[in-house]
C-alpha positions in Angstrom: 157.0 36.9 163.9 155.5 38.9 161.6 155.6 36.4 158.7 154.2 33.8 160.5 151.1 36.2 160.7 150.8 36.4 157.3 150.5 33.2 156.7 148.1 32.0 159.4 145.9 34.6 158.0 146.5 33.3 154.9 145.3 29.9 155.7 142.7 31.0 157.4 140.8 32.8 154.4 138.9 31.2 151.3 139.9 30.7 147.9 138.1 34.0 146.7 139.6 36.0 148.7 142.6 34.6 148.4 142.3 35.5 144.3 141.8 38.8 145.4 144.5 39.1 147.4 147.0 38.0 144.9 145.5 39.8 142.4 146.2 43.2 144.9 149.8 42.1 145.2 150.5 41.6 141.6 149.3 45.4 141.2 151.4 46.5 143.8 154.5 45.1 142.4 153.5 46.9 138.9 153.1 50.1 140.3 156.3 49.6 142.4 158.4 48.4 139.4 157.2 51.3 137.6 157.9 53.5 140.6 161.6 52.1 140.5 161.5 52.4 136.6 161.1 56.6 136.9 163.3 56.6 139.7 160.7 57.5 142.0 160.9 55.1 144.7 163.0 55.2 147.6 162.6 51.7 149.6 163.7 49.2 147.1 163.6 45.9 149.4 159.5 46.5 149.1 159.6 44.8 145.9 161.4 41.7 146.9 159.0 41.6 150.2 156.0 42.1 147.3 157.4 39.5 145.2 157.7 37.0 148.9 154.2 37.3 149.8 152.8 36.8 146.3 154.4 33.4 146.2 153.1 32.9 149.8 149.9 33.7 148.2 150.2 31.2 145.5 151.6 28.6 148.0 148.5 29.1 150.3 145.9 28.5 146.8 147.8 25.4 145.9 147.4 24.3 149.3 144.0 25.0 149.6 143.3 23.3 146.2 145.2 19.7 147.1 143.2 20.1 150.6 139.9 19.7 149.1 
């Protein structure tokens, strides 16, 4: 699946670049709430996928931390 993906490349990257992959996310989801706030975005499920894979994100950081 394509989820699975994400998340064995996830795992698979460092902390740093994990930090920088969360902190692209989180800017996505601004500009896609402020897309959705001017009622200029038409595929509304992308912020709920967003929102998904940034708490993937944070799950795969925590679990990088306790693995250490």
């Amino acid at each position: 699946m394509k989820i699975n993906k994400f998340v064995e490349d996830l795992r698979s990257k460092s902390a740093t670049e994990l930090n920088q992959e969360l902190v692209a996310a989180k800017k996505e989801l601004f500009n896609l709430r402020f897309q959705n706030a001017t009622n200029q975005l038409d595929n509304t499920s992308r912020i709920k996928e967003v929102r998904r894979n940034i708490a993937r994100i944070q799950t795969a950081i925590t679990e990088a931390s306790k693995a250490e």
